[in-house]
N, C-alpha and C positions, 0 to 999 in steps of 0.2 A: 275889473277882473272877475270872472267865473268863480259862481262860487265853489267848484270842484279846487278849481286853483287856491283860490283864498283858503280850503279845508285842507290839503296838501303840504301850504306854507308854513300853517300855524301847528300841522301837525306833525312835521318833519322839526321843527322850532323847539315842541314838549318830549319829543323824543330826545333830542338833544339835551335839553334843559332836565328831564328824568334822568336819563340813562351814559348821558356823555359822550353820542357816538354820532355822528352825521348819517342821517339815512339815506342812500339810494336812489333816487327816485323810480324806479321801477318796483320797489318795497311797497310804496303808498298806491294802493289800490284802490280807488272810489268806485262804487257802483249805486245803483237806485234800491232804496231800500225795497225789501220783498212786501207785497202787498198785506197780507195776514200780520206785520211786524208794525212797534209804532217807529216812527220819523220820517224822514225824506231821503238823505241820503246815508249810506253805510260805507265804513272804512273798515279795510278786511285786515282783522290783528295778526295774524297767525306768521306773515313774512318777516312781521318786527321781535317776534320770539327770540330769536337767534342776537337780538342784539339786547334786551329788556332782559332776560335769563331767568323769566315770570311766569306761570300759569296764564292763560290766553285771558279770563274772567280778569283778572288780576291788573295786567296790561293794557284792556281796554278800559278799565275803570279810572286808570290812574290817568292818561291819555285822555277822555272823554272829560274830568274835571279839569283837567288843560286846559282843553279846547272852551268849554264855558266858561272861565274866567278870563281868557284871553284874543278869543275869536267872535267881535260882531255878532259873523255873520251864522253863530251857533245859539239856540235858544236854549236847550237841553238833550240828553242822550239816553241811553239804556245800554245795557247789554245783552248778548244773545251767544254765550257762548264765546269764541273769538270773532265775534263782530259787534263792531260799534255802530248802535243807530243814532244817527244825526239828525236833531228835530230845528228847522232852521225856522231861522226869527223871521217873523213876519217884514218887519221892515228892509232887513237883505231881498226877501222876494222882490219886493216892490223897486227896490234902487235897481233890479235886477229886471223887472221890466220897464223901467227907466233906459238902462241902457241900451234896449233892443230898441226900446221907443224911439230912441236918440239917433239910431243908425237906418237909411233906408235903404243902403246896401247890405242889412245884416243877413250873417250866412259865408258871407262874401271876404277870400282876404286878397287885399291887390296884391301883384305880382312887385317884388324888390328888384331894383335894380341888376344884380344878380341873382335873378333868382332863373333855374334852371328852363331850359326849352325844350319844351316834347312837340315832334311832330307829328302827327295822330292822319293815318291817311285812312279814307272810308271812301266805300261808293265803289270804285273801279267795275264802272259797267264793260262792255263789250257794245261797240261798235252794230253789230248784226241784228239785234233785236231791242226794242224800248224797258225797259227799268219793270221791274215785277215786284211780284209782293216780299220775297227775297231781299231782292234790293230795298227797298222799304224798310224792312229790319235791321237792317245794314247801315243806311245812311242814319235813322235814327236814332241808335248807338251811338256813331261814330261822332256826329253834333252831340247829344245828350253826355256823354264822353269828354269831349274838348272842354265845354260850355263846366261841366264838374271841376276837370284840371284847371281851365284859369281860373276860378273859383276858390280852389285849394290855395293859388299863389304863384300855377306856374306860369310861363310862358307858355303858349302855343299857337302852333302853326296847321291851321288844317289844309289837307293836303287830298288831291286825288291822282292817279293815272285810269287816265283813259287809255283801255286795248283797241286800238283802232286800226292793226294791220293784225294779221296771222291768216292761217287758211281759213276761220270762219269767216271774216271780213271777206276773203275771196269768193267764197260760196254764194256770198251776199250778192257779191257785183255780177259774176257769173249769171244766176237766177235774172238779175235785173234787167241785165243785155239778151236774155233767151227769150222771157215768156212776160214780161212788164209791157213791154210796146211802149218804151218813152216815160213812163208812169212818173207825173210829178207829187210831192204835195198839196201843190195846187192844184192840180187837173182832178185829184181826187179829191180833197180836201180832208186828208190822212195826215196827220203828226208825221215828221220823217221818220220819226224811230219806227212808229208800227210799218208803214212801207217797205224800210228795209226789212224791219222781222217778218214782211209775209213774205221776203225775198229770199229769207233762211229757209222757213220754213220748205217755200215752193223747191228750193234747191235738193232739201232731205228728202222730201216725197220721190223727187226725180232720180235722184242718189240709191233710194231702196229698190226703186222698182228696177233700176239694174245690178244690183250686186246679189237681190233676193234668187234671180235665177241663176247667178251664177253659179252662188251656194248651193242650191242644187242639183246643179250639176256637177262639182265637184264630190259631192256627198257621194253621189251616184255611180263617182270613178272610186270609189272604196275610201276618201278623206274621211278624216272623224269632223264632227260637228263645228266645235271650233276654230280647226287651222279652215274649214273650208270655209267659213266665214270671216275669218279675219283676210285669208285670199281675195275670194271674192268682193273685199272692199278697199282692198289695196289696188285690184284692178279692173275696177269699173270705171269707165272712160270719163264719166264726170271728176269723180276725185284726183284722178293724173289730171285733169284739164286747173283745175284751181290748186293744185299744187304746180304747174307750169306755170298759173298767173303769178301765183308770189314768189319766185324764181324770178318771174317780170318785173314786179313789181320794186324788188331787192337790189335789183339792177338797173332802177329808176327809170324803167321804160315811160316815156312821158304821156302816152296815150293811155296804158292803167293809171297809172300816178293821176291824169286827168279825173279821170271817171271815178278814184278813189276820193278826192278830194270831194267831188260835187255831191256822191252820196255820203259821207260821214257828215258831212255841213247841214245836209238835213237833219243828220240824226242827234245834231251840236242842238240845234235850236227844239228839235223836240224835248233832248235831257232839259234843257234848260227851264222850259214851261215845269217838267216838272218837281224839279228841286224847288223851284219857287212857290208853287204848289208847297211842297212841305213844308217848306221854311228852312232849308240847307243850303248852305253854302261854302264855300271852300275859299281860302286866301292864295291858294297857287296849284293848277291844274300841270300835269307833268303828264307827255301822250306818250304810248310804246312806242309807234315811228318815230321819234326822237331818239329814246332810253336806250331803245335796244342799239342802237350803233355803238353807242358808249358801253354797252354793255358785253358785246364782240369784241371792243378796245383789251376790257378788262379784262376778259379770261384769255385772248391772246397772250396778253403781260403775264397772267398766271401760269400758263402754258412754260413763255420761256420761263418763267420765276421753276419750274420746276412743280408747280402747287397740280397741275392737270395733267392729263398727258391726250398724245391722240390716238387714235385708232386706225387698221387698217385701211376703213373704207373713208378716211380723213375726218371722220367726228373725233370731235374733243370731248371728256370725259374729267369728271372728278372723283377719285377714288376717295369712299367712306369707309371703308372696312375696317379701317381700325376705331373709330367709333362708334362701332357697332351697327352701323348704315349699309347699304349698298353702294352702288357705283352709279352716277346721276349725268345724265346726258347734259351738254353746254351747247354742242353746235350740232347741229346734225351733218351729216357729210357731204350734203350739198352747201354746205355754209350757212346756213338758214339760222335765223335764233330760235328760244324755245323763253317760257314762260321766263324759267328762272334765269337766264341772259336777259331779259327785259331787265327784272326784277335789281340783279346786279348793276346797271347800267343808271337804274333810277336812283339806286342807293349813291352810288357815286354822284349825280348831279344833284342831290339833293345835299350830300355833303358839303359840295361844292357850293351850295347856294345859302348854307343855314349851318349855324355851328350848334347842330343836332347834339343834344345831352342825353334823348330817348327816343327812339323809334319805337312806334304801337301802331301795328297793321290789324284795322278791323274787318279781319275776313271770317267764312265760315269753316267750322270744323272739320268739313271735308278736308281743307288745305294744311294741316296739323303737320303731315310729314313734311308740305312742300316747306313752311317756317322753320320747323326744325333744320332744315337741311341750309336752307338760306342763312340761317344763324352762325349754321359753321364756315360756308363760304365768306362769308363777309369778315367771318374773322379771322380767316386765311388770309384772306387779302389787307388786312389793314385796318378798316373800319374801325376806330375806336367803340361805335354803338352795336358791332356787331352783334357780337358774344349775348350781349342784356337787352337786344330787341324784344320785343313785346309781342308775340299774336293775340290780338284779344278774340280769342277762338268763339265763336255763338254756335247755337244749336240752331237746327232746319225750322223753319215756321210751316206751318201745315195746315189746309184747311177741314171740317170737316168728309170733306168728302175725295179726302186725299191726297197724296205730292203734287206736285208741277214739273209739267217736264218742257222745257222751252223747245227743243229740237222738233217735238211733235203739234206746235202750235197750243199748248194745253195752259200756259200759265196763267197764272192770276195777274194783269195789270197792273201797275200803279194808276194811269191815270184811270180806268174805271174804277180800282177799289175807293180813289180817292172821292170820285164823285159819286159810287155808290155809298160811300159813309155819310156824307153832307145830306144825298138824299133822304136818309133814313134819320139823321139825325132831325130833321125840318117835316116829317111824319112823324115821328114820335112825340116833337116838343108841342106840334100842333094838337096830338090825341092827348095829350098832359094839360093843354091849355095855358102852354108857356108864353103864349105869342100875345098876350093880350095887349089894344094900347099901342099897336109897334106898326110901322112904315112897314112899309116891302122890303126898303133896303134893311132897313134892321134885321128883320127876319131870317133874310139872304147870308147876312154877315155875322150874326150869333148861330144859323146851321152852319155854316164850314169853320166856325172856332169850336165848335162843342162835336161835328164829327171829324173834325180833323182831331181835337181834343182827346175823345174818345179812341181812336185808333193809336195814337201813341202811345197813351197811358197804357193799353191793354199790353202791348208791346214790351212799353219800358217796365212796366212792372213783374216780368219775369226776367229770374236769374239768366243772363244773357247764355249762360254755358249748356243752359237747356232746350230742347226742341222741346218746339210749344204750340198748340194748335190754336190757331187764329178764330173767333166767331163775331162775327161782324155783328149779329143781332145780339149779342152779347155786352158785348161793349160799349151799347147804346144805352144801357139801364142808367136812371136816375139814381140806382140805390145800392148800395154795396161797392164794392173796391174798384169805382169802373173812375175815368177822366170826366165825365157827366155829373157824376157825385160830386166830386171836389169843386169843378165848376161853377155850380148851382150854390154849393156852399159862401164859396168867393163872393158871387151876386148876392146873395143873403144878405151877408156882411156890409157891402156896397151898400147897400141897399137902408139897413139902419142906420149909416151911416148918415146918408140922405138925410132922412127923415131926420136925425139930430140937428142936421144945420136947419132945416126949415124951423124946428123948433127954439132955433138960437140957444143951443145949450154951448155956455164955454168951453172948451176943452182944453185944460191949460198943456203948456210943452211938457212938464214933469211932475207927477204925483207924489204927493207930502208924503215923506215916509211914513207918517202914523194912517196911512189908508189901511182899513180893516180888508182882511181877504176871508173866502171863506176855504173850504178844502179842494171843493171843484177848482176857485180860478188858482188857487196855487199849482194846483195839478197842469192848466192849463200853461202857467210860466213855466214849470217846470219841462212841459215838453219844448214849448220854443227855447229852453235855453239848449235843449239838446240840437238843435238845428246845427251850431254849427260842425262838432264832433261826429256828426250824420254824414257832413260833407265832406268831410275829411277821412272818415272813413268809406264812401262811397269811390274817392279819388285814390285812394290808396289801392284799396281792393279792384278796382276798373270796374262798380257794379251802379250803374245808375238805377237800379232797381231799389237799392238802400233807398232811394231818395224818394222816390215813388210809393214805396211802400209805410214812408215815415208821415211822407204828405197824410195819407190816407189814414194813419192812427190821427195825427193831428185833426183831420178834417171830423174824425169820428166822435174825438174828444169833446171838439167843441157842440156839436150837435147835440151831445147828451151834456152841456154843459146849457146850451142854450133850452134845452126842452125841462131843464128843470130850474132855470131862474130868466125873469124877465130884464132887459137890458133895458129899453126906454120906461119902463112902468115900473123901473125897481123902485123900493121903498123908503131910498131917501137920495137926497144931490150923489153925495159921496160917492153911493154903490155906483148912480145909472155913470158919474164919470170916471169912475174906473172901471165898469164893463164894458164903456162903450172904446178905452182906452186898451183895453185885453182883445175887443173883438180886431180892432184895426189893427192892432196888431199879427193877432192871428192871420187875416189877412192878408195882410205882406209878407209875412213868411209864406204862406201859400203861393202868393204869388211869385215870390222869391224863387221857391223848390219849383215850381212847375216851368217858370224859366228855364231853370237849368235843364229841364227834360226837352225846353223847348216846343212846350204847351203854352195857348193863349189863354186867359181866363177873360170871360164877358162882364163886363160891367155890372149887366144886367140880365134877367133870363127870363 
């Protein structure tokens, strides 16, 4: 048991046993004691007043001789006012990294039998262009995320939809059949995904340069700036021509549906290199050519249900107004679907496939209104998970030198960012003189865990709700809050590790409780016992960042633990086996937490 729990039980016991009253448990407050105060941990008096009917002094004093006469795992106390410091026995530490010692999934709590299912969807790329830095944010949340939840206890199911029909998909195919001449994969030796995005792109080039004169032209019949340019893009002969193919394509014309399928197949097997590339993956892929039929099913049904209604020129509509919304387009009046008709359409088959207890869509902030709007549809229609879906809404990622715009050809890559971080990280390690001693392939396979490493951490470690400016040379540093730091640390640890067995030091399964500590390695149990209420409040909160950031005190900890006592050269058996039993420790919790962000750690560095 925790010793926060064990302080709680026996403190809720002397409350009873003083005052005659059962305490709350929301009353029993624990926190860490303040660093300037003596003990370890503090129990806040002031919520028990109302039942004690005592001065705050008064009621932590009586309470604190409680506890030392009946609590282990209490050595002695103080008081500070209405708070009780709690100076814990040495020996509770020790049975206390005993227990962590004991668990190599600590951190970790399995999922019960009933224990609820969230289904956590990320990724939902587009079909027309390859995976950006964006996306990169995105999916590794959305794993970092999951990977927290089961962790927590839950179920989960990760999930993606791929958009692989709409008008940009048509722009795509459009482009490929005009100005490509055949262009494969292999003829170029291009990923499918970057081919089709230079297939978007070539489309918007060709797109602008006819609706730019239309605009003004229309300017020039006395139009204001706007309507002439929303005109002039509604009738530029390119744009009617791929809004006629997905009219085609809706109506399963088999020669686009042909041509659709062979280019989205390239751009299957491109995504795929690079989830693997990250280390993402998903348990059930759901495409919008599927969803969205289903999803015209549903608002039909709403229609008659009376929940829609239609329009004039035959779009179907759902009135928000009395929510304080607007009115949100469902079909268009060519029959056509629209994002949120996908969206409904997947919810449904998702229901249909999983008895969903939470829905958590890792998208970004831009889409804030479209979730909120989804939220009430869904729970118009039925959905029991409607109403309490989740957007885990993130902020823009940015790089120095400004946004990314995909439509203009400008984005940052995934797969160059990915191989420009490995590159850099295998320059750096090499100007460091990390590489000493190592094969090629070693070298090869400690730079993509240390800049793969590196890019996520930098990532995971801001609060997801914030735009955040990405710096790739940044995040390559050995020193300070970066994925490289923690790393290097891990291998440190590895590392003495080693060298203990060469030396044949015992290391038995559990240390006697009369091991002497000193205040560093208590500090040092003290934070791993925090690990696992880290994780539970990082799952709670939806912020993998908690965990990221806890790593990185831990990682800190120990460094200034380690620079002021020696672990193989300490000064008697006793200490080096219980430093060398706090180091390995430490290091599974590292390794532990940066799991769950879906970080590697190297053996070695």
């Amino acid at each position: 048991m925790k010793i926060e729990d064990q302080i709680c039980n026996a403190a809720a016991h002397a409350v009873k046993e003083l005052y005659g009253q059962d305490v709350p448990e929301k009353m029993l407050q624990i926190q860490q004691t303040k660093s300037n105060f003596e003990g370890n941990l503090t129990l806040v008096v002031f919520p028990l007043l109302r039942i004690s009917h005592k001065k705050p002094e008064d009621t932590a004093r009586e309470i604190g001789e409680a506890l030392v006469k009946n609590c282990p795992a209490i050595a002695d106390y103080n008081v500070v006012k209405g708070f009780l410091n709690l100076t814990i026995a040495p020996s509770a530490w020790i049975k206390l990294l005993n227990d962590i010692y004991a668990d190599p999934n600590y951190g970790k709590t399995a999922p019960a039998k009933d224990a609820p299912l969230y289904m956590v969807e990320y990724s939902s790329p587009n079909t027309n262009k390859p995976l950006h830095l964006g996306h990169v944010r995105n999916n590794l949340l959305g794993w970092a995320l999951s990977q927290i939840l089961a962790a927590t206890g839950k179920k989960v199911i990760k999930t993606n939809i791929v958009n692989d029909r709409g008008i940009h998909i048509c722009k795509s195919m459009i482009a490929w059949k005009k100005w490509f001449n055949g262009e494969t994969p292999e003829s170029t030796g291009k990923k499918g995904d970057h081919l089709i995005g230079d297939c978007y792109v070539a489309f918007e080039q060709h797109y602008k340069a006819q609706w730019e004169p239309l605009k003004s032209q229309y300017m020039a019949e006395g139009m204001d700036e706007e309507k002439a340019e929303e005109k002039a893009k509604n009738e530029a002969p390119l744009i009617q021509e791929a809004h006629h193919l997905l009219v085609r394509w809706e109506n399963n014309d088999p020669e686009v549906r042909a041509l659709w399928k062979k280019l989205n197949s390239w751009v299957y097997a491109g995504f795929d290199q690079t989830y693997k590339a990250l280390g993402v993956s998903f348990d059930k892929i759901y495409y919008e050519s599927n969803t969205y039929i289903e999803g015209k099913r549903k608002v039909l049904e709403g229609l008659k249900k009376g929940l829609f209604y239609r329009k004039e020129d035959n779009s179907v509509w759902c009135d928000l107004t009395q929510e304080g919304l607007d009115q949100k387009l469902l079909l268009r009046k060519d029959g056509t679907s629209v994002y949120m008709t996908q969206d409904i359409g997947t919810a449904e088959m998702r229901f249909h496939d999983y008895p969903i207890d939470k829905m958590i869509y890792v998208v970004g902030n831009e889409q804030n209104y479209h979730f909120q709007v989804l939220s009430i549809i869904l729970d118009k229609l039925g959905f029991k998970w409607g109403k309490d879906l989740v957007h885990f809404s993130y902020g823009m990622v940015n790089l120095p030198n400004g946004r990314m715009k995909s439509r203009e050809g400008t984005v940052v890559d995934a797969d160059e960012l990915i191989s420009e971080m490995i590159r850099q990280a295998r320059q750096t390690s090499d100007e460091l003189g990390k590489f000493k001693d190592m094969t090629e392939e070693e070298k090869s396979e400690i730079a993509r865990i240390v800049g793969l490493g590196a890019l996520k951490y930098f990532i995971l470690k801001v609060d997801a709700r914030k735009d955040m400016l990405f710096n790739p040379a940044e995040s390559i540093d050995f020193n300070g809050n970066t994925g490289p730091f923690i790393q290097y640390t891990y291998a440190r640890i590895r590392s003495i590790m080693r060298k203990s067995a060469e030396l044949n030091l015992k290391i038995p399964a559990q240390l006697p409780d009369d091991m002497p500590l000193n205040e560093k390695e208590i500090q040092l149990i003290q934070k791993m016992n925090d690990f696992t209420a880290t994780v539970q409040e990082a799952g709670n909160n939806y912020n993998p960042a908690v965990i990221a950031n806890y790593t990185y005190e831990l990682t800190k900890d120990f460094n200034q633990f380690y620079h002021d006592y020696s672990i193989l050269n300490a000064e008697n058996e006793s200490e080096k086996i219980t430093r060398l039993v706090l180091a390995g420790n430490v290091a599974k919790v590292i390794k532990n937490a940066m799991d769950l962000l879906g970080i590697e750690v190297p053996e070695r560095m």
